[in-house]
PDB file of N, CA, C and O in Angstrom:
ATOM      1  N   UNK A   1       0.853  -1.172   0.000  1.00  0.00           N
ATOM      2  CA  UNK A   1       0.000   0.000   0.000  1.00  0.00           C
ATOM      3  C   UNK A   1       0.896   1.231   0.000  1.00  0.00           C
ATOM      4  O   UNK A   1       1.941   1.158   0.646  1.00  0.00           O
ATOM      5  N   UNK A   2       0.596   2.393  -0.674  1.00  0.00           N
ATOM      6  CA  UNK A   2       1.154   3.794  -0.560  1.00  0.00           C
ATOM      7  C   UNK A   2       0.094   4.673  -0.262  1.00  0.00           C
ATOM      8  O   UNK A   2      -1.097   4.363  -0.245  1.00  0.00           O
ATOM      9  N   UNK A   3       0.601   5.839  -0.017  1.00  0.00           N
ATOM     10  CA  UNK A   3      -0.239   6.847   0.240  1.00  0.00           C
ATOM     11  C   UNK A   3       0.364   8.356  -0.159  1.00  0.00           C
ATOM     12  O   UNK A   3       1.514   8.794  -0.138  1.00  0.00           O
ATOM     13  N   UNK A   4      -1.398   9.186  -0.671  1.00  0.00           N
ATOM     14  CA  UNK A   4      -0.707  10.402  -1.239  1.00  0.00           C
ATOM     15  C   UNK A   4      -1.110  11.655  -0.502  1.00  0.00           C
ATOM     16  O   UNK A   4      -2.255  11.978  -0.185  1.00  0.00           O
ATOM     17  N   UNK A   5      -0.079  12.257  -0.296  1.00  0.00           N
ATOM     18  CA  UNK A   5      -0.251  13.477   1.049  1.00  0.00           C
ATOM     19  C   UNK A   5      -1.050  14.460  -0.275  1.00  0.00           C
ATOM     20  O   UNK A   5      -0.473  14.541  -1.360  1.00  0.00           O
ATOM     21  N   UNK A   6      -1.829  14.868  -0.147  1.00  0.00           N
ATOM     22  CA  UNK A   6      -2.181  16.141  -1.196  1.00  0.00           C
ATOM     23  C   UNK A   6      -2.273  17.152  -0.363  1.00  0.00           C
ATOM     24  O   UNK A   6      -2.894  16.966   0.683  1.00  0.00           O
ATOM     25  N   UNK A   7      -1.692  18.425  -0.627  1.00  0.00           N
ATOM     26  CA  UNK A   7      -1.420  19.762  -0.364  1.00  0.00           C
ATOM     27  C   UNK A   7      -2.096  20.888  -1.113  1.00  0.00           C
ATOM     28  O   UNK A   7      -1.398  21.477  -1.938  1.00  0.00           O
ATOM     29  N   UNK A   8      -3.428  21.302  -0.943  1.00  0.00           N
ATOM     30  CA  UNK A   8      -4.190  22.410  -1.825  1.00  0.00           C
ATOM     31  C   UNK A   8      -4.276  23.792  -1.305  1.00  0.00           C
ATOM     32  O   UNK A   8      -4.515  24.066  -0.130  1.00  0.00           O
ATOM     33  N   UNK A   9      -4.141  24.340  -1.913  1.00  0.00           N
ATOM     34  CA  UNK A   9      -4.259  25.825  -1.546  1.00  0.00           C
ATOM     35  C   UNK A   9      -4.619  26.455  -2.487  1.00  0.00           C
ATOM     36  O   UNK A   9      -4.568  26.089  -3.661  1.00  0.00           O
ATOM     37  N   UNK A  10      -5.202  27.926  -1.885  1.00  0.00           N
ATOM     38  CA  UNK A  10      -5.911  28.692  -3.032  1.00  0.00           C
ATOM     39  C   UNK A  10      -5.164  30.101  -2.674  1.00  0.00           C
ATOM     40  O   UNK A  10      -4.938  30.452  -1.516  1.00  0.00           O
ATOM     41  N   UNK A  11      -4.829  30.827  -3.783  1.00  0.00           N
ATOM     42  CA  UNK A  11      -4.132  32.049  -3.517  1.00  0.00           C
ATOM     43  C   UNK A  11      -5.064  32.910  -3.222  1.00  0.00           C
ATOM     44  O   UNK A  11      -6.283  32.742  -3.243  1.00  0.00           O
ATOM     45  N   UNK A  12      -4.375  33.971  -2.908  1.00  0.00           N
ATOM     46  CA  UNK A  12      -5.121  35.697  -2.696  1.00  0.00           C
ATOM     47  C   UNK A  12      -5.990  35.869  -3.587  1.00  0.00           C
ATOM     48  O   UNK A  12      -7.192  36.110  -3.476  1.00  0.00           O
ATOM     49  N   UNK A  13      -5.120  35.692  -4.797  1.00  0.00           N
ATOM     50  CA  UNK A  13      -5.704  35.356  -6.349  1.00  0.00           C
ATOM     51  C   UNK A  13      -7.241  34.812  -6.680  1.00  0.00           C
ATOM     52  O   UNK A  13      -8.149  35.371  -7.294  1.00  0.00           O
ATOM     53  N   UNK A  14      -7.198  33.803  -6.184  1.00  0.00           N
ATOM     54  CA  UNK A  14      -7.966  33.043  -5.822  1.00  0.00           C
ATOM     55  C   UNK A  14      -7.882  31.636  -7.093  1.00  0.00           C
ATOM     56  O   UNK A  14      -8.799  30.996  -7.609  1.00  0.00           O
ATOM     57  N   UNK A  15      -6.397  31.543  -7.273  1.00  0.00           N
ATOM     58  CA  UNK A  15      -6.317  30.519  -8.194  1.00  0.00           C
ATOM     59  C   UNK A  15      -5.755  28.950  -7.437  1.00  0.00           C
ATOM     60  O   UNK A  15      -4.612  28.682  -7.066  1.00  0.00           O
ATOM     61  N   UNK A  16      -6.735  28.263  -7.389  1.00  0.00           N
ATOM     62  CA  UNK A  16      -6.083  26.700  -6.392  1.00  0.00           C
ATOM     63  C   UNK A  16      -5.173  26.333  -7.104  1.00  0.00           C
ATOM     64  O   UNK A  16      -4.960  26.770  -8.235  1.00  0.00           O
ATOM     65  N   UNK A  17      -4.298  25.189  -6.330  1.00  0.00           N
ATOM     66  CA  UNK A  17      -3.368  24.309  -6.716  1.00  0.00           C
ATOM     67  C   UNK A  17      -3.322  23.154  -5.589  1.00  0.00           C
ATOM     68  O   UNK A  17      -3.719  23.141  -4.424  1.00  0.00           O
ATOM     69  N   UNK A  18      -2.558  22.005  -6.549  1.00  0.00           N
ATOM     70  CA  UNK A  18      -2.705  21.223  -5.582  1.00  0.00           C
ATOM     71  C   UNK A  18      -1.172  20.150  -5.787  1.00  0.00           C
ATOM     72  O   UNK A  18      -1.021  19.541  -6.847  1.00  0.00           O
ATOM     73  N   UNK A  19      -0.355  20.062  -4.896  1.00  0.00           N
ATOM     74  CA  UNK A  19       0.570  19.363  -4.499  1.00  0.00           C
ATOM     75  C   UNK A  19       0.832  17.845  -4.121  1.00  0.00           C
ATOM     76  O   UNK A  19       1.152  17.660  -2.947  1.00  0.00           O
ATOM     77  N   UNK A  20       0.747  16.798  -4.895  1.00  0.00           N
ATOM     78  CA  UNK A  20       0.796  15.782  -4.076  1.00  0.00           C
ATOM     79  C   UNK A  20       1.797  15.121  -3.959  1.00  0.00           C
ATOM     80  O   UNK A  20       2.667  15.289  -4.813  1.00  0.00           O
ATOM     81  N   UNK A  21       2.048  14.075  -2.795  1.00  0.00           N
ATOM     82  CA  UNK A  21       3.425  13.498  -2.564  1.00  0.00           C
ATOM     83  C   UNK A  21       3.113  12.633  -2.146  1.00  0.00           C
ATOM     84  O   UNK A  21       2.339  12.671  -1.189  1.00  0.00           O
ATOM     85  N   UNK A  22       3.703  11.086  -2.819  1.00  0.00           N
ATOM     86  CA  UNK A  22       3.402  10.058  -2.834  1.00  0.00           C
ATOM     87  C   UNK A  22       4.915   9.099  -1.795  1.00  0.00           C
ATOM     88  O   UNK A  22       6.095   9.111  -2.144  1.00  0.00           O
ATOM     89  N   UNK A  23       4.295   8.313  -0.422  1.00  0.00           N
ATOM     90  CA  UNK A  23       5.210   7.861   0.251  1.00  0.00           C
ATOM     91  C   UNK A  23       4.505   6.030   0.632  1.00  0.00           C
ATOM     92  O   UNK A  23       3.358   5.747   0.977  1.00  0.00           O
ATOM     93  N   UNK A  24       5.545   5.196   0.430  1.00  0.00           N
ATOM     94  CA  UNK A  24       5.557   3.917   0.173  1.00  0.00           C
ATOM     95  C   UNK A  24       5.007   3.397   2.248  1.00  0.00           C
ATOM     96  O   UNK A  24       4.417   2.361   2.554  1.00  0.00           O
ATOM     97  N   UNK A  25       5.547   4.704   3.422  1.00  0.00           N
ATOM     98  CA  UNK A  25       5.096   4.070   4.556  1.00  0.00           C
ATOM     99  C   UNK A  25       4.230   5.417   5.256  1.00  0.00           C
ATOM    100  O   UNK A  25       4.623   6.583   5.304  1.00  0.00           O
ATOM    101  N   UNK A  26       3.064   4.914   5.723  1.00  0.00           N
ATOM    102  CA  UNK A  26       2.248   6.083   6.507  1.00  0.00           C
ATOM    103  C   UNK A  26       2.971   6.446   7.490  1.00  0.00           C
ATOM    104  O   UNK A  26       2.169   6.804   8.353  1.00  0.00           O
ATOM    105  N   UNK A  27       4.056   6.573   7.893  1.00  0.00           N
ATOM    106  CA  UNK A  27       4.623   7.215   9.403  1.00  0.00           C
ATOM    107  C   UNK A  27       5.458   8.538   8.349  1.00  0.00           C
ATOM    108  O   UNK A  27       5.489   9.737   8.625  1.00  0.00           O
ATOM    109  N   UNK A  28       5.869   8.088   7.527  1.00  0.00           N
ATOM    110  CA  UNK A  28       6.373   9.573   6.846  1.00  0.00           C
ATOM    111  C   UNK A  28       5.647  10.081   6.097  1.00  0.00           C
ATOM    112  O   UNK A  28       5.866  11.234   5.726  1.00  0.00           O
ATOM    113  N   UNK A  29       4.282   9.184   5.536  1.00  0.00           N
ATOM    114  CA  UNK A  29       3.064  10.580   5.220  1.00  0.00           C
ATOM    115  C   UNK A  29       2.603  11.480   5.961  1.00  0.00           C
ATOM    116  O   UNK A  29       2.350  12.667   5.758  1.00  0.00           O
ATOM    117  N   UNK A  30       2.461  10.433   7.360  1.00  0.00           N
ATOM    118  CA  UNK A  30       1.567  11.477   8.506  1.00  0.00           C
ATOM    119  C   UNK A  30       2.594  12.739   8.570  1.00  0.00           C
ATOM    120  O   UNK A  30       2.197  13.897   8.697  1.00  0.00           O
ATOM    121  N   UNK A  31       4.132  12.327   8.452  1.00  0.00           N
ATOM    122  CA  UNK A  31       4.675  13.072   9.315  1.00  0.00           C
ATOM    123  C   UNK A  31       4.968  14.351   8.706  1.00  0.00           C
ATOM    124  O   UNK A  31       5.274  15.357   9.347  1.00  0.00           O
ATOM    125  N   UNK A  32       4.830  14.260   7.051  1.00  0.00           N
ATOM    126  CA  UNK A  32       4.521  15.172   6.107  1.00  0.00           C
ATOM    127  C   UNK A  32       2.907  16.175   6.004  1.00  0.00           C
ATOM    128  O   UNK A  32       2.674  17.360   5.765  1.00  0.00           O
ATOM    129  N   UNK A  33       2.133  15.097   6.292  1.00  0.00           N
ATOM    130  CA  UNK A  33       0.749  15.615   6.407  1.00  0.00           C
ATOM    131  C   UNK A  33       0.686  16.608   7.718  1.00  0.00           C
ATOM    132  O   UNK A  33       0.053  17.635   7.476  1.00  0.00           O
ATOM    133  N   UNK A  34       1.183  16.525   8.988  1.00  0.00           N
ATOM    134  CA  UNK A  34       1.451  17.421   9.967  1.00  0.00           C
ATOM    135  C   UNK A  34       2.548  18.460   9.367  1.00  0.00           C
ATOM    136  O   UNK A  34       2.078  19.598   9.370  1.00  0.00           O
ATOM    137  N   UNK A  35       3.196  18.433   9.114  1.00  0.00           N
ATOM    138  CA  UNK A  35       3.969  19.632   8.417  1.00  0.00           C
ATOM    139  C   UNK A  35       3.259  20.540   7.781  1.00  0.00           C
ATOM    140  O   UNK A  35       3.074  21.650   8.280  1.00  0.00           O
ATOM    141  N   UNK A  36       2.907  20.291   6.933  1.00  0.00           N
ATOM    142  CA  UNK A  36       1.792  20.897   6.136  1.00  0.00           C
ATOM    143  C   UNK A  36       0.996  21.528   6.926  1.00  0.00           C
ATOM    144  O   UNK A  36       0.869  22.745   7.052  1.00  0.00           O
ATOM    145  N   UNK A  37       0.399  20.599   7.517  1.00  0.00           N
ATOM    146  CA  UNK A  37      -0.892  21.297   8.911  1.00  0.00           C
ATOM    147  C   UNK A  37      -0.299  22.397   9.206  1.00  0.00           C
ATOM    148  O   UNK A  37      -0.854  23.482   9.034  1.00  0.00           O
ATOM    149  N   UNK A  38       1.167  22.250   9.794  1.00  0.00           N
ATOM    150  CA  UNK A  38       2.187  23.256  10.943  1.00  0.00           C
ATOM    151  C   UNK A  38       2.114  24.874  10.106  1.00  0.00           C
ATOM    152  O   UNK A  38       1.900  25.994  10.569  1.00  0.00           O
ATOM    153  N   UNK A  39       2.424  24.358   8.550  1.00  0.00           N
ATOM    154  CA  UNK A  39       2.123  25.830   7.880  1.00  0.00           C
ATOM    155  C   UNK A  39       1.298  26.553   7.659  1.00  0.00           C
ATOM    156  O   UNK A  39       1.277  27.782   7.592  1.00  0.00           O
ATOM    157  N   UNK A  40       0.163  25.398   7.463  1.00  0.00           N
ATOM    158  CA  UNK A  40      -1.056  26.062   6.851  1.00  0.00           C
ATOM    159  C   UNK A  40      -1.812  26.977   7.852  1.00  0.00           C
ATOM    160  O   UNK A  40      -2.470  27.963   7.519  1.00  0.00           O
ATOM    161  N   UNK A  41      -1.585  26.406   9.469  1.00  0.00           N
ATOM    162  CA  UNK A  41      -2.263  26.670  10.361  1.00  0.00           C
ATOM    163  C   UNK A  41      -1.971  28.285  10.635  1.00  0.00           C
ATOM    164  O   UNK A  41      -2.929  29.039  10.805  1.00  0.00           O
ATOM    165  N   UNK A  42      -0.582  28.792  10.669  1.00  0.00           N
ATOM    166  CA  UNK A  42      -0.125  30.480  10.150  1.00  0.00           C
ATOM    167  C   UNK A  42      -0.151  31.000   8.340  1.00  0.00           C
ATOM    168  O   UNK A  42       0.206  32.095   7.905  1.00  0.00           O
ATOM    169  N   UNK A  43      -0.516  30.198   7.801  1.00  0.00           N
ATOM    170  CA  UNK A  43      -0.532  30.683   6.775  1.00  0.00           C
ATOM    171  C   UNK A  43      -1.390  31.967   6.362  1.00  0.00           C
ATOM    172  O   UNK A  43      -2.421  32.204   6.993  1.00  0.00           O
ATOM    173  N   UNK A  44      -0.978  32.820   5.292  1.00  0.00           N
ATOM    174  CA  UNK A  44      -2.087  33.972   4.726  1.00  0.00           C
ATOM    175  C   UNK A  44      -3.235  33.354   3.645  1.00  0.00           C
ATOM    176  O   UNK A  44      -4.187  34.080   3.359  1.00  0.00           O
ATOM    177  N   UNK A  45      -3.156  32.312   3.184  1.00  0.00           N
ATOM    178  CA  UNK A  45      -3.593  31.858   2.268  1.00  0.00           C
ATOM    179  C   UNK A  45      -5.135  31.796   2.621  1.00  0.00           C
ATOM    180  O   UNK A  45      -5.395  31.656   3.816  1.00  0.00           O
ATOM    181  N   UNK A  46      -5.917  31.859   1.959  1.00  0.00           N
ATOM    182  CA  UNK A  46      -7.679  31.829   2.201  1.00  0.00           C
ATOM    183  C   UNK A  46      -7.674  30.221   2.349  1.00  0.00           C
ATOM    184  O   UNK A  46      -8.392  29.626   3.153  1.00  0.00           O
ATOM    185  N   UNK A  47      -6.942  29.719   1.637  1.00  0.00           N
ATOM    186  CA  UNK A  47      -7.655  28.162   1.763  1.00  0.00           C
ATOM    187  C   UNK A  47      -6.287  27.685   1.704  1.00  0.00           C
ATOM    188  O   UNK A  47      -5.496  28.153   0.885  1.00  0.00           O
ATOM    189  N   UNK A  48      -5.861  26.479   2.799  1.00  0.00           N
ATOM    190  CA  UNK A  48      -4.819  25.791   2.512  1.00  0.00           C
ATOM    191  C   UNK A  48      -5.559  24.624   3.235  1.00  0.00           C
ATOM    192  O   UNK A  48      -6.111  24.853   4.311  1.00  0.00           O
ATOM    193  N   UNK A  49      -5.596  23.150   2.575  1.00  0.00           N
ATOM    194  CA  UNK A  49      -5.434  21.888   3.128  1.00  0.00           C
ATOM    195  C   UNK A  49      -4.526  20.252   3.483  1.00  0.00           C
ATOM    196  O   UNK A  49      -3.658  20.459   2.636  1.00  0.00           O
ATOM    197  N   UNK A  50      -4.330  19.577   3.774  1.00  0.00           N
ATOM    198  CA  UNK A  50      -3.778  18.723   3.807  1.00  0.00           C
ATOM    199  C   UNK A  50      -4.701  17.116   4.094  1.00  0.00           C
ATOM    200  O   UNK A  50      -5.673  16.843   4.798  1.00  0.00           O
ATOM    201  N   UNK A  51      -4.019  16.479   3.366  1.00  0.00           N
ATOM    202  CA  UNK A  51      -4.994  15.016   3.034  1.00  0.00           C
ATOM    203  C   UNK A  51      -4.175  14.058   3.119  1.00  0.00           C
ATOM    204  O   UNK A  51      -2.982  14.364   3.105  1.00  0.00           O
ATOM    205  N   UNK A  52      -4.421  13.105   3.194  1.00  0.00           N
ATOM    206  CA  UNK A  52      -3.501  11.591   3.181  1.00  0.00           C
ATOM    207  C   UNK A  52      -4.706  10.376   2.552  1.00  0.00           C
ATOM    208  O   UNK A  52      -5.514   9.604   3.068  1.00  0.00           O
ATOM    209  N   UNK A  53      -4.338  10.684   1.348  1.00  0.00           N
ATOM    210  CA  UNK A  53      -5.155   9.307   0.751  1.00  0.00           C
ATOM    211  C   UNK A  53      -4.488   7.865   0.681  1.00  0.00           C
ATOM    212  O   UNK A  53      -3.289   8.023   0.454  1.00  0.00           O
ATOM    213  N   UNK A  54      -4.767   6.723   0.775  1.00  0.00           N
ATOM    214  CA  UNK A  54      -4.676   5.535   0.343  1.00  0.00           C
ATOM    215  C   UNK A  54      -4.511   4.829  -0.718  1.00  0.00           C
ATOM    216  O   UNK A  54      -5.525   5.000  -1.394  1.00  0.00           O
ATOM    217  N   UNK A  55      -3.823   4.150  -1.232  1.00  0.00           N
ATOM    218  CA  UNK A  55      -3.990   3.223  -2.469  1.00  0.00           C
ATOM    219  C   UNK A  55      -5.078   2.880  -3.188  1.00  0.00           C
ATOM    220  O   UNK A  55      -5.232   2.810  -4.408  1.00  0.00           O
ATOM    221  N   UNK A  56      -6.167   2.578  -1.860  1.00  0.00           N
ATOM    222  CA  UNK A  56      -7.581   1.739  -2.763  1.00  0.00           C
ATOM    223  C   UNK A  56      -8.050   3.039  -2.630  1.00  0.00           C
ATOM    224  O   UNK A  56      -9.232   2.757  -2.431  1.00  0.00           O
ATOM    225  N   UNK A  57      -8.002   4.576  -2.578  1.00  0.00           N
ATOM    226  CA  UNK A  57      -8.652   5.355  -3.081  1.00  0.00           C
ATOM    227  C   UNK A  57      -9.195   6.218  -1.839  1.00  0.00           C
ATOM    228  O   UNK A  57      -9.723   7.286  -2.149  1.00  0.00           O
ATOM    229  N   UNK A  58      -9.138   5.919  -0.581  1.00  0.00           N
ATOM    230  CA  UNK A  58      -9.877   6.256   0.948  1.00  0.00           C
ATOM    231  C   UNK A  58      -9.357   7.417   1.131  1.00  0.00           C
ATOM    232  O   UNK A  58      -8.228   7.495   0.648  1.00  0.00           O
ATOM    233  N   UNK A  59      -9.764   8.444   1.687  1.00  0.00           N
ATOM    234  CA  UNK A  59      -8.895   9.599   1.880  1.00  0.00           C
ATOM    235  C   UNK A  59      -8.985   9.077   3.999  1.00  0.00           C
ATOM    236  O   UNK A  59     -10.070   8.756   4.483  1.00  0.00           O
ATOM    237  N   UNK A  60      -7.886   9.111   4.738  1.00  0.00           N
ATOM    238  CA  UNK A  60      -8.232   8.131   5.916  1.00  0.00           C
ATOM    239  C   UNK A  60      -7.958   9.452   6.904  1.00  0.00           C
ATOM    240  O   UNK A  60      -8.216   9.215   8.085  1.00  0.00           O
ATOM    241  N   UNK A  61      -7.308  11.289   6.521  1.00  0.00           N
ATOM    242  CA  UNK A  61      -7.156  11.875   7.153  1.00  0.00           C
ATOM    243  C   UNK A  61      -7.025  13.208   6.425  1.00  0.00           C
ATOM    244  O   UNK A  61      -6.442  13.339   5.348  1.00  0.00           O
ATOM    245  N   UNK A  62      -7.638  14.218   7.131  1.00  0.00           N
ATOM    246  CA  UNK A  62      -7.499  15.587   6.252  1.00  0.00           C
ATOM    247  C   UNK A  62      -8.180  16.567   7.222  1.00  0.00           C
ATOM    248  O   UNK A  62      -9.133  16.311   7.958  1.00  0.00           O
ATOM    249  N   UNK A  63      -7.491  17.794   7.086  1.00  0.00           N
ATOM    250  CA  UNK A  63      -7.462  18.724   8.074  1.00  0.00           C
ATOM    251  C   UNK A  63      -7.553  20.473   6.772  1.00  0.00           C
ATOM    252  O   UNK A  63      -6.630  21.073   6.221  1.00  0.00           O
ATOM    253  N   UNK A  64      -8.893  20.702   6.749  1.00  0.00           N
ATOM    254  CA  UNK A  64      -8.958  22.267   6.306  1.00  0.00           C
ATOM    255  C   UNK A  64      -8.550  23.224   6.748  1.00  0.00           C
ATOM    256  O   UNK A  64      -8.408  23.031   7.955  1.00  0.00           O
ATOM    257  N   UNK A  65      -8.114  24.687   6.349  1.00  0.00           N
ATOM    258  CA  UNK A  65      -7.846  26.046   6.506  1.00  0.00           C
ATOM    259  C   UNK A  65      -8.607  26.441   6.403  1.00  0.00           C
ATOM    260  O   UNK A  65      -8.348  26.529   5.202  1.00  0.00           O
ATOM    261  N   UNK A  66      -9.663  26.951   6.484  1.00  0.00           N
ATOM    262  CA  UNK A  66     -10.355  27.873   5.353  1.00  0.00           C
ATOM    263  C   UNK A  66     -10.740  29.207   5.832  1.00  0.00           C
ATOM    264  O   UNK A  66     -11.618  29.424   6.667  1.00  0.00           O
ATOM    265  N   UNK A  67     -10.105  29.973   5.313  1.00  0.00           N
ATOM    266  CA  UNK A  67     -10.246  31.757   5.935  1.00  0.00           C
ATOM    267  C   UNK A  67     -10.963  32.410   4.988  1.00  0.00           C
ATOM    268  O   UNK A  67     -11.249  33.582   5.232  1.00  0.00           O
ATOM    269  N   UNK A  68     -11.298  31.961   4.030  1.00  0.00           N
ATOM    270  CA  UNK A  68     -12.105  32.649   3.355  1.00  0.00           C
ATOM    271  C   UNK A  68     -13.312  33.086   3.597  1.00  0.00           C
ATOM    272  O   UNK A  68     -14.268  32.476   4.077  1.00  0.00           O
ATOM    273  N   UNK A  69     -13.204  34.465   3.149  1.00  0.00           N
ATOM    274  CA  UNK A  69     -14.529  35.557   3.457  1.00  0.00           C
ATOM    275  C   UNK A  69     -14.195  36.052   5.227  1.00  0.00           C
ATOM    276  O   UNK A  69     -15.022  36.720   5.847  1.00  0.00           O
ATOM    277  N   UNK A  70     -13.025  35.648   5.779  1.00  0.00           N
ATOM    278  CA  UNK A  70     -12.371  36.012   6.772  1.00  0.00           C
ATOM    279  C   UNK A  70     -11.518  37.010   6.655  1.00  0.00           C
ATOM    280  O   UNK A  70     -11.044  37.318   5.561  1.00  0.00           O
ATOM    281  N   UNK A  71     -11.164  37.755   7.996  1.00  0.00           N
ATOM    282  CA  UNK A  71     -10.186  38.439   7.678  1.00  0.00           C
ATOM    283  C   UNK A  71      -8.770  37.766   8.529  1.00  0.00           C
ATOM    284  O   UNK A  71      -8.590  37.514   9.721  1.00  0.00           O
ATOM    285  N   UNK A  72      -7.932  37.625   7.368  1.00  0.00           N
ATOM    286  CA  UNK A  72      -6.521  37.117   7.980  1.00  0.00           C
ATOM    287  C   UNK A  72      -5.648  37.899   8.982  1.00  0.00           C
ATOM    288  O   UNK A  72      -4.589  37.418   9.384  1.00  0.00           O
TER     289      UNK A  72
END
């Protein structure tokens, strides 16, 4: 089994993107997927998330930003 950390964010702009990173053991996805968290959580960005999907397709963990229509 692998798993894919996906990293989305949406600019000021308001143009998304999305980052993913694919790791062969979940102790260095999670540990990537908390990283991510660590930024997003000070980030300026209106929308930043982090995900950890599965092989057969499960998304098994994911944590939103979402400041939008907020003020940062």
């Amino acid at each position: 089994m692998f798993y894919t950390v996906l990293e989305i964010q949406q600019s000021v702009g308001g143009n998304p993107a999305c980052i993913p990173l694919i790791y062969d053991n979940y102790d260095a996805a999670l540990a990537q997927f908390f990283t991510i968290c660590a930024a997003a959580a000070q980030s300026a960005l209106p929308y930043h998330s982090a995900h950890i999907l599965r092989s057969d397709g499960i998304i098994i963990k994911g944590e939103i930003f979402d400041r939008r229509g907020q003020e940062v």
